[in-house]
N, CA, C and O atoms as a GROMACS GRO file, in nm:
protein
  420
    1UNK      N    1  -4.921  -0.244  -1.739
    1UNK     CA    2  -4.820  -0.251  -1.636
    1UNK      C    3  -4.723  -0.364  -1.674
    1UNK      O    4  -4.768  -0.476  -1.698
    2UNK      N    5  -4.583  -0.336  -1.680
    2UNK     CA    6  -4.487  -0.446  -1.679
    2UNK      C    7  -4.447  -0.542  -1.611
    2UNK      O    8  -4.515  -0.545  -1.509
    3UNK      N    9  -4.379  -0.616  -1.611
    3UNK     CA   10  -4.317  -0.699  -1.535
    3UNK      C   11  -4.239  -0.635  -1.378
    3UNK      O   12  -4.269  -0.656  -1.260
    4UNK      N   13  -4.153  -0.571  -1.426
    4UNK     CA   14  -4.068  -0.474  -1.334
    4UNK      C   15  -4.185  -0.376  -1.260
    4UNK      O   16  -4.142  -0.345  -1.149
    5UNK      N   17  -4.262  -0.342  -1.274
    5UNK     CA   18  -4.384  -0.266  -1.182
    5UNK      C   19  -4.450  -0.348  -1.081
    5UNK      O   20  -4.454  -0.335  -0.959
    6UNK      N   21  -4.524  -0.474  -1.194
    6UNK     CA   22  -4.577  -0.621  -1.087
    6UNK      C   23  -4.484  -0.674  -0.994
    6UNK      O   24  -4.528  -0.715  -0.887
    7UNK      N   25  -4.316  -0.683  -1.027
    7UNK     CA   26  -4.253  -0.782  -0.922
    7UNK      C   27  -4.264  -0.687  -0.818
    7UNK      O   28  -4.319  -0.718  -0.713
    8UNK      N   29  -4.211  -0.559  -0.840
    8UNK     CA   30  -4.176  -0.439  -0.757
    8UNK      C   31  -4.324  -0.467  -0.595
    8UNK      O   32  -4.312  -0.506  -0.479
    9UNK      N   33  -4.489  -0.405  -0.707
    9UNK     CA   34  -4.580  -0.424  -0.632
    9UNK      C   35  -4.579  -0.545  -0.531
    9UNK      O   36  -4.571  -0.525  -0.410
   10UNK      N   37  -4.587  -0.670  -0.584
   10UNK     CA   38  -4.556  -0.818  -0.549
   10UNK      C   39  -4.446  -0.795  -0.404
   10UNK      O   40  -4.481  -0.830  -0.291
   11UNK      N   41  -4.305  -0.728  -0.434
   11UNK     CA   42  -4.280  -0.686  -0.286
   11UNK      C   43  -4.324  -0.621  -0.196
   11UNK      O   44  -4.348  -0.651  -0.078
   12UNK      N   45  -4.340  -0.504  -0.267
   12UNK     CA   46  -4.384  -0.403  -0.139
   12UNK      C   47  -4.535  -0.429  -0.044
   12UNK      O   48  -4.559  -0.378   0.065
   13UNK      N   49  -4.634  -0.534  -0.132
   13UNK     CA   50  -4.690  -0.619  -0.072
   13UNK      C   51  -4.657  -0.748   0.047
   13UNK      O   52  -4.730  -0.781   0.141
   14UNK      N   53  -4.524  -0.805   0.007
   14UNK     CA   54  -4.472  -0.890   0.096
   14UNK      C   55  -4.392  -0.858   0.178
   14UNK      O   56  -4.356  -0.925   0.274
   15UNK      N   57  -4.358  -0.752   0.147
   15UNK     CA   58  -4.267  -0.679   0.278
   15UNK      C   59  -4.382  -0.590   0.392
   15UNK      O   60  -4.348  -0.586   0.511
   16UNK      N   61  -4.502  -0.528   0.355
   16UNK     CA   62  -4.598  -0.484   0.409
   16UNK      C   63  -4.638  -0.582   0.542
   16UNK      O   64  -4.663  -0.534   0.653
   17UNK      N   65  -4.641  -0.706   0.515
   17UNK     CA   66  -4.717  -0.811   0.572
   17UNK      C   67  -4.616  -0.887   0.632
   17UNK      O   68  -4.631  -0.919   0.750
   18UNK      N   69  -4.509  -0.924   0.568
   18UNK     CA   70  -4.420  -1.033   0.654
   18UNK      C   71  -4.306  -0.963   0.660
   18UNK      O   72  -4.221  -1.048   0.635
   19UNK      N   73  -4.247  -0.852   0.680
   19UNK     CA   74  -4.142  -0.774   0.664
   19UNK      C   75  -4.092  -0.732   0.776
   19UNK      O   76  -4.170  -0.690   0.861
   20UNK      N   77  -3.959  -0.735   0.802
   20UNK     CA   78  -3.919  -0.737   0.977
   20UNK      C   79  -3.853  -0.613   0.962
   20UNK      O   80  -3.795  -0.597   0.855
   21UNK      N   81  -3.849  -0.521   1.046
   21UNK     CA   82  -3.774  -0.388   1.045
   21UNK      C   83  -3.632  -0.431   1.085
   21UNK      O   84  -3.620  -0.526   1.162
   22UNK      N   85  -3.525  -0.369   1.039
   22UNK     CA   86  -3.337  -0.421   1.032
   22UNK      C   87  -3.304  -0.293   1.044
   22UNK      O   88  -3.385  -0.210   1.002
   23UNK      N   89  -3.170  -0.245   1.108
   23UNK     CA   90  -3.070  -0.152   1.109
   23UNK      C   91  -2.956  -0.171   0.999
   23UNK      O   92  -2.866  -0.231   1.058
   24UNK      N   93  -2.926  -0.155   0.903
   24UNK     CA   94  -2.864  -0.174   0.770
   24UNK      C   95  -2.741  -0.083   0.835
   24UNK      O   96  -2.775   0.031   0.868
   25UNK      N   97  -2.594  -0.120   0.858
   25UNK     CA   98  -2.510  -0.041   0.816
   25UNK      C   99  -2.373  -0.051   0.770
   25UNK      O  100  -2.285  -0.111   0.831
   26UNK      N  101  -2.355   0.017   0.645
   26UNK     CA  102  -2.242  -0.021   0.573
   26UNK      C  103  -2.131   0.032   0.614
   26UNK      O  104  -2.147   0.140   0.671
   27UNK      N  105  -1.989  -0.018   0.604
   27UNK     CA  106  -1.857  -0.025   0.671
   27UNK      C  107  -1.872   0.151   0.594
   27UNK      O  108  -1.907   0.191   0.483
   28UNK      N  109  -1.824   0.221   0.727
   28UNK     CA  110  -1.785   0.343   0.727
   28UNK      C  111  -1.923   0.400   0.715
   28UNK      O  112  -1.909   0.522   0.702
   29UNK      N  113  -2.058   0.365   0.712
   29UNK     CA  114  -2.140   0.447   0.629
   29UNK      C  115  -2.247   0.500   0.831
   29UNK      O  116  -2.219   0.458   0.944
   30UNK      N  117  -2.349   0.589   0.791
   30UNK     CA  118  -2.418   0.579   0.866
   30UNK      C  119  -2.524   0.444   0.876
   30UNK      O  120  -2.538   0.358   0.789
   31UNK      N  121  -2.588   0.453   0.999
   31UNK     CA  122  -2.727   0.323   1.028
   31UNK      C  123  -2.832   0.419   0.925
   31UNK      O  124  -2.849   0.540   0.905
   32UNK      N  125  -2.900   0.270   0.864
   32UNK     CA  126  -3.070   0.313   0.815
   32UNK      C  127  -3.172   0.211   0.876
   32UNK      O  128  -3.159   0.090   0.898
   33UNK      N  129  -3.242   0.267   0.890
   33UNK     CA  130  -3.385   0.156   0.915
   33UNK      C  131  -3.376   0.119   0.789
   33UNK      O  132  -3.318   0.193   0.710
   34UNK      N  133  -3.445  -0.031   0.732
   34UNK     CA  134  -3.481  -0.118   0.633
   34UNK      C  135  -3.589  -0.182   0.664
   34UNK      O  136  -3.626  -0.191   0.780
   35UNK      N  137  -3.643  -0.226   0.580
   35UNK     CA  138  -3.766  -0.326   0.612
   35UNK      C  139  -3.740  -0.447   0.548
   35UNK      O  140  -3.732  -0.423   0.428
   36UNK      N  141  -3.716  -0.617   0.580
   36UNK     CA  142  -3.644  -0.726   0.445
   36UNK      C  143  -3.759  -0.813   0.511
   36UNK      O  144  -3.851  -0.803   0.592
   37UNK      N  145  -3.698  -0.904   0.427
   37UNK     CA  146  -3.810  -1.056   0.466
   37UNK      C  147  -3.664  -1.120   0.531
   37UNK      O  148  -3.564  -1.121   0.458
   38UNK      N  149  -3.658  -1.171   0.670
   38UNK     CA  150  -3.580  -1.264   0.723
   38UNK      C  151  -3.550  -1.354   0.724
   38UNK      O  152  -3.650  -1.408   0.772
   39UNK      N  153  -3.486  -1.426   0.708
   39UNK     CA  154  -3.497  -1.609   0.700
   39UNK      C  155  -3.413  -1.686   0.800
   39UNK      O  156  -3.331  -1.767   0.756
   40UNK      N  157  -3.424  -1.669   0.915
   40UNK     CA  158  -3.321  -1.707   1.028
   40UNK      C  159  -3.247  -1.913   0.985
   40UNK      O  160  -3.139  -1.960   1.020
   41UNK      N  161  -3.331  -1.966   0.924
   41UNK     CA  162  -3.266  -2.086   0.874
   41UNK      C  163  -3.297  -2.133   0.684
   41UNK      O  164  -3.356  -2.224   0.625
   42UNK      N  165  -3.230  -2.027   0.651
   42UNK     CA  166  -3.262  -2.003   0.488
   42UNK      C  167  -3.172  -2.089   0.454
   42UNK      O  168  -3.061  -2.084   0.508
   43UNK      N  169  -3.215  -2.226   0.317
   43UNK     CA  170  -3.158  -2.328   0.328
   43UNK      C  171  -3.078  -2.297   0.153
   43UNK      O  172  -3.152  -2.280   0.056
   44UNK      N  173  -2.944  -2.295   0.139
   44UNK     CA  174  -2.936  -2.304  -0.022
   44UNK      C  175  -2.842  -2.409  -0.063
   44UNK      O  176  -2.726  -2.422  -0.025
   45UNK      N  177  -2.903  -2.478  -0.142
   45UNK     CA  178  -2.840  -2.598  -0.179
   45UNK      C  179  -2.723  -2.517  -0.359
   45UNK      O  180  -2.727  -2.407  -0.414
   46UNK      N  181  -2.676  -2.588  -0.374
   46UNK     CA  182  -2.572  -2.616  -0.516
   46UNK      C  183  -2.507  -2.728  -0.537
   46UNK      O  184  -2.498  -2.808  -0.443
   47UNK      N  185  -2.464  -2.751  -0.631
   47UNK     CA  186  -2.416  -2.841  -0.678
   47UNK      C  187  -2.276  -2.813  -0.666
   47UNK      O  188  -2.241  -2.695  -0.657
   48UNK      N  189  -2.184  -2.914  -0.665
   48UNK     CA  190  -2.045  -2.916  -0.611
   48UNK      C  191  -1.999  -3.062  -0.677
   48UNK      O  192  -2.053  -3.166  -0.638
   49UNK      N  193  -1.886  -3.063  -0.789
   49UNK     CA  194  -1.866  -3.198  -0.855
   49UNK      C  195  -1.964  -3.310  -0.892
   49UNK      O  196  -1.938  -3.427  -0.920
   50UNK      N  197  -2.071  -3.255  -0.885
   50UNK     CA  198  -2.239  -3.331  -0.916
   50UNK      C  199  -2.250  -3.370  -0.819
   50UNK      O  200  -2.271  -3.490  -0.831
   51UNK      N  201  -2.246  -3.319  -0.642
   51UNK     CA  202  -2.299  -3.336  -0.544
   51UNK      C  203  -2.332  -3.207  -0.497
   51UNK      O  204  -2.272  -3.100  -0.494
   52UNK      N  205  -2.511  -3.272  -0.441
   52UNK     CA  206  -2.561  -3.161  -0.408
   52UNK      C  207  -2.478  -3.079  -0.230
   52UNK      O  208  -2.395  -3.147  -0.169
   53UNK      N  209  -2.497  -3.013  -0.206
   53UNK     CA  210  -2.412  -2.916  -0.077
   53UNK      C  211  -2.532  -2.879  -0.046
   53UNK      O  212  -2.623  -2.861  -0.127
   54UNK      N  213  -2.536  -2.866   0.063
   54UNK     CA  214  -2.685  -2.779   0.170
   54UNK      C  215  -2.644  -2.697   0.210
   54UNK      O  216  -2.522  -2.714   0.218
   55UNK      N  217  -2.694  -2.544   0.269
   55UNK     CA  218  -2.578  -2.473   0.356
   55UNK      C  219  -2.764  -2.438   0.401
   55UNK      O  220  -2.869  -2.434   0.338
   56UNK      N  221  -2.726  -2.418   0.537
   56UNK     CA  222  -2.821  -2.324   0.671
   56UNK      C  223  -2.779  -2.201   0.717
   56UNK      O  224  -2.669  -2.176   0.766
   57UNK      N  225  -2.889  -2.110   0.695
   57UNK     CA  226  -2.792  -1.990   0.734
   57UNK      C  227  -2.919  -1.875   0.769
   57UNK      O  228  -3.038  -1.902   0.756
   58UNK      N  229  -2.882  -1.786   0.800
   58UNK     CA  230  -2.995  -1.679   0.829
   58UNK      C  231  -2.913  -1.607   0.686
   58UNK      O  232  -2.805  -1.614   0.628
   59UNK      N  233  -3.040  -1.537   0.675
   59UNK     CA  234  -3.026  -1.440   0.556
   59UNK      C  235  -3.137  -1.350   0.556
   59UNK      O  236  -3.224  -1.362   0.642
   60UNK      N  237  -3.145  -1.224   0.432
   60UNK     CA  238  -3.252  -1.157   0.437
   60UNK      C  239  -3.288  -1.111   0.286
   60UNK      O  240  -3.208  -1.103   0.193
   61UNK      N  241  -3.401  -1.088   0.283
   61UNK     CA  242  -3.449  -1.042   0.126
   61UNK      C  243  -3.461  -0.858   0.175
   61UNK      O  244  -3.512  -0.804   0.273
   62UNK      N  245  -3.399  -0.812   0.075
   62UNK     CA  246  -3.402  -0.641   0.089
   62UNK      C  247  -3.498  -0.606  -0.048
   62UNK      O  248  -3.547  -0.690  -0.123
   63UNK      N  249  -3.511  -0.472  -0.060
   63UNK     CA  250  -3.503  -0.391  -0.201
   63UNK      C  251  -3.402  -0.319  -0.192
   63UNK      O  252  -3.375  -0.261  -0.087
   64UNK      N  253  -3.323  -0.308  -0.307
   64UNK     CA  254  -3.168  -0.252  -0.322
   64UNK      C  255  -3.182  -0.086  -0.264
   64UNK      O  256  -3.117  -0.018  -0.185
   65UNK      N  257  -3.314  -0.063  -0.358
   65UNK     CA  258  -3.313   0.113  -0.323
   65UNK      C  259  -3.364   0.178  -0.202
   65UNK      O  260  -3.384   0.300  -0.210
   66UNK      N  261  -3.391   0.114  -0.081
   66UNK     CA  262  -3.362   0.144   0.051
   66UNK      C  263  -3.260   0.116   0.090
   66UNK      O  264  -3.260   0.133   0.212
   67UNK      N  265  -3.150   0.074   0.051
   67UNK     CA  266  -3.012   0.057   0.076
   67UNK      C  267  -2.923   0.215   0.078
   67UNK      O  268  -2.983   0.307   0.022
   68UNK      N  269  -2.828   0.239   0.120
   68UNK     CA  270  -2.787   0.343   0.101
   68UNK      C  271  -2.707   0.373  -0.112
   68UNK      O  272  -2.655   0.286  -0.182
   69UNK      N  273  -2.718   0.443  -0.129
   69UNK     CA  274  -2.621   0.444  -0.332
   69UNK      C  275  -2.718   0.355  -0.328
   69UNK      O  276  -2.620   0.285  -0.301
   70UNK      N  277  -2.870   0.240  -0.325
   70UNK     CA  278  -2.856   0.184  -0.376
   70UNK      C  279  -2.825   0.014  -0.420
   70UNK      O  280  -2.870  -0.061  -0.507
   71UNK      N  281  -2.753   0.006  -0.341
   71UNK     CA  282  -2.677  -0.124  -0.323
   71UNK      C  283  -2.605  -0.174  -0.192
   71UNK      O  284  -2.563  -0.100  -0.104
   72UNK      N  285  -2.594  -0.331  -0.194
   72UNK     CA  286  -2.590  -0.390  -0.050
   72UNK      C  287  -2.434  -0.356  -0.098
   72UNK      O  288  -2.396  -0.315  -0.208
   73UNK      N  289  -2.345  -0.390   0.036
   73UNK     CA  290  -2.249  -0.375   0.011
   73UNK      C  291  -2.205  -0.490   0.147
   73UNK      O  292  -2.257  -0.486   0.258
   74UNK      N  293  -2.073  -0.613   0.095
   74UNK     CA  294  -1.998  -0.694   0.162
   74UNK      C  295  -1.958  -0.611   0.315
   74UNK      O  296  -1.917  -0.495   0.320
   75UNK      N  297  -1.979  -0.695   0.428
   75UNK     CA  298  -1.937  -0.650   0.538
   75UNK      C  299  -2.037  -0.539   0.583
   75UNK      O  300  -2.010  -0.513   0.701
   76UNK      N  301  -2.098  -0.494   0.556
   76UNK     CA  302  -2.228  -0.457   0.594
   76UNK      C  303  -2.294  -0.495   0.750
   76UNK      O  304  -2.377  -0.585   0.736
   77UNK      N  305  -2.286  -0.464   0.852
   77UNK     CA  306  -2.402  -0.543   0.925
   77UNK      C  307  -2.517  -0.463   0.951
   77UNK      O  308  -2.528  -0.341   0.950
   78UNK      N  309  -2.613  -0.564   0.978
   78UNK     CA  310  -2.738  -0.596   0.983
   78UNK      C  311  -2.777  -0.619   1.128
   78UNK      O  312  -2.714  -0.703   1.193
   79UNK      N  313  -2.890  -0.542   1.191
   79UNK     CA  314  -2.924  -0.617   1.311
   79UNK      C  315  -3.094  -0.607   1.298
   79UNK      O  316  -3.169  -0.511   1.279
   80UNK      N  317  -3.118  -0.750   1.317
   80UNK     CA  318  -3.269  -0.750   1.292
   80UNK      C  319  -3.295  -0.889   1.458
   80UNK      O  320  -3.226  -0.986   1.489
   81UNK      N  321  -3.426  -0.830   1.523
   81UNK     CA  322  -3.450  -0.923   1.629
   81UNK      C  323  -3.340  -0.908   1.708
   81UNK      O  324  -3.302  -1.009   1.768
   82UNK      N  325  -3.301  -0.840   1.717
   82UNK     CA  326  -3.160  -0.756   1.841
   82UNK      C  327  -3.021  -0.847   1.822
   82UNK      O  328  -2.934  -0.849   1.909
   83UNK      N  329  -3.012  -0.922   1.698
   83UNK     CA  330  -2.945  -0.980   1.684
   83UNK      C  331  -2.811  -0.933   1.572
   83UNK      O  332  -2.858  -0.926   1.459
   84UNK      N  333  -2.651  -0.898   1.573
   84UNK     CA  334  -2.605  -0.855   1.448
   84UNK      C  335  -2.510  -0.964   1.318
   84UNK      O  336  -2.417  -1.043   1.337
   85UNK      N  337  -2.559  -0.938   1.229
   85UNK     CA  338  -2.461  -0.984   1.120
   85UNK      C  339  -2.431  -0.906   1.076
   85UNK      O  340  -2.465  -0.788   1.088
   86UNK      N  341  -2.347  -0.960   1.004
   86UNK     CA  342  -2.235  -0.912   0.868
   86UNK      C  343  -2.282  -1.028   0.721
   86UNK      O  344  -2.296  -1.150   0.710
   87UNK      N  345  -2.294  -0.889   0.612
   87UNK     CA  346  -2.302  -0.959   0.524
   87UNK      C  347  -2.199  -1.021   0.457
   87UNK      O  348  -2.091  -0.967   0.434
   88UNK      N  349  -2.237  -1.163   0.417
   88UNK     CA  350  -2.157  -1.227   0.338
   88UNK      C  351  -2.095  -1.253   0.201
   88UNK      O  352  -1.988  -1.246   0.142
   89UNK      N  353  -2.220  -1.288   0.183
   89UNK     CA  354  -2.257  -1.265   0.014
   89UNK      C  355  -2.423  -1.232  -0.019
   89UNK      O  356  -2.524  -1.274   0.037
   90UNK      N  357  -2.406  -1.134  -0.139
   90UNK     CA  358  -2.534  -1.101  -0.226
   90UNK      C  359  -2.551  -1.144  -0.329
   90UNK      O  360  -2.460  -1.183  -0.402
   91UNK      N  361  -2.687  -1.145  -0.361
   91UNK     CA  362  -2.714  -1.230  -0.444
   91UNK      C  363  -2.828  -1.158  -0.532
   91UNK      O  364  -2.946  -1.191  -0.538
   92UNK      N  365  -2.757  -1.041  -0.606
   92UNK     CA  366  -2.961  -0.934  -0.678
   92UNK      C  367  -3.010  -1.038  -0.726
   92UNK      O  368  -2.942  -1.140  -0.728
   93UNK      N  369  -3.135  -1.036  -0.776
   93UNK     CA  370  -3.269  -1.084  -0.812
   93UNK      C  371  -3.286  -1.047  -0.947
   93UNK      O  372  -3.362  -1.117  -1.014
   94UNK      N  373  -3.218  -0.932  -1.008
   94UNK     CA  374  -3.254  -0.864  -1.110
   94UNK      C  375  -3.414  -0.798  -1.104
   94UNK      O  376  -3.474  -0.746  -1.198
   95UNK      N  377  -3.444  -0.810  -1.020
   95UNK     CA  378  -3.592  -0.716  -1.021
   95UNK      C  379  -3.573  -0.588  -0.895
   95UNK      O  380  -3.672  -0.541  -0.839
   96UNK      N  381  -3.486  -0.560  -0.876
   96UNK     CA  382  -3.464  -0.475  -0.804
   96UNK      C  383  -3.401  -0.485  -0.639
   96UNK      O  384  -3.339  -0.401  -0.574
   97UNK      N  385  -3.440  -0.609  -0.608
   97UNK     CA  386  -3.396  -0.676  -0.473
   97UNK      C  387  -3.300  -0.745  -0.482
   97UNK      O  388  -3.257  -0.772  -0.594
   98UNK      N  389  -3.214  -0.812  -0.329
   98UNK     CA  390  -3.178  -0.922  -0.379
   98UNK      C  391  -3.154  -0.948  -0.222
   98UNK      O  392  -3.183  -0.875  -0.128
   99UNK      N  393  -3.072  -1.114  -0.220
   99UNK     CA  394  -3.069  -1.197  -0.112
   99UNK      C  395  -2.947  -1.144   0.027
   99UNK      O  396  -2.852  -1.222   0.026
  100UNK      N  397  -2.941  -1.092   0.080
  100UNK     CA  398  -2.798  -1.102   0.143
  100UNK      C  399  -2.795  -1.220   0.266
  100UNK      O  400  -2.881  -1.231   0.354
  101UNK      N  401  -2.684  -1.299   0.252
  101UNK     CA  402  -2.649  -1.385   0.338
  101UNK      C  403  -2.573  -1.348   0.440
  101UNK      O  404  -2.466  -1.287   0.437
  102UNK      N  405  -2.643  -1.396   0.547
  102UNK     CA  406  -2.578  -1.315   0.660
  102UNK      C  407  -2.506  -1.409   0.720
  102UNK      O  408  -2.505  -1.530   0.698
  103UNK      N  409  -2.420  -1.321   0.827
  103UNK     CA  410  -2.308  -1.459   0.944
  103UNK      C  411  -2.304  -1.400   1.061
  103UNK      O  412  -2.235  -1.298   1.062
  104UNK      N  413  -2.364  -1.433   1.180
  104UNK     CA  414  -2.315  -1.375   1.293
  104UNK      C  415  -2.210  -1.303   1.337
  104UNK      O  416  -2.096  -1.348   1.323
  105UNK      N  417  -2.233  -1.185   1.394
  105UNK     CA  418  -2.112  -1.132   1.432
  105UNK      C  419  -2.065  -1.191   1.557
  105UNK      O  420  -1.958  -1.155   1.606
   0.00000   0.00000   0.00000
């Protein structure tokens, strides 16, 4: 078994167990159920002129291919815990998932 099989398993294990059910829907597209990992105060730091930046934010971990095509798509919202965003920015993983940062609608 590869790498890309183990990370894959490795999710669908962590989404099994800590995985919050979301309404995914993309600008113009129909609603899907999703299943992500949530992060209502997901913290990401960077560097900025060799100072570090903090940002707080809710966000969510998906797998791309419960997405509709595939892929997250900007402006997107999301309602998970009866609550809606819009996505901000994504961020794939290269293993098949990736981060979307969300912003209150």
């Amino acid at each position: 078994m590869g790498w890309l099989e183990l990370a894959d398993l490795a999710r669908q294990a962590t989404e099994a167990v800590l995985g919050e059910t979301a309404t995914y829907t993309a600008p113009l597209g129909s609603p899907v159920t999703i299943v992500g990992l949530f992060d209502a105060a997901f913290v990401r730091q960077e560097l900025q002129d060799g100072v570090a930046v903090e940002n707080v934010g809710p966000a969510m971990a998906v797998t791309l291919a419960d997405l509709p095509g595939g892929a997250a798509v900007r402006e997107a919202v999301v309602v998970v815990r009866s609550t809606s965003y819009k996505v901000a920015e994504i961020h794939k993983d290269g293993q098949g998932g990736a981060l979307l940062r969300l912003h209150l609608v």
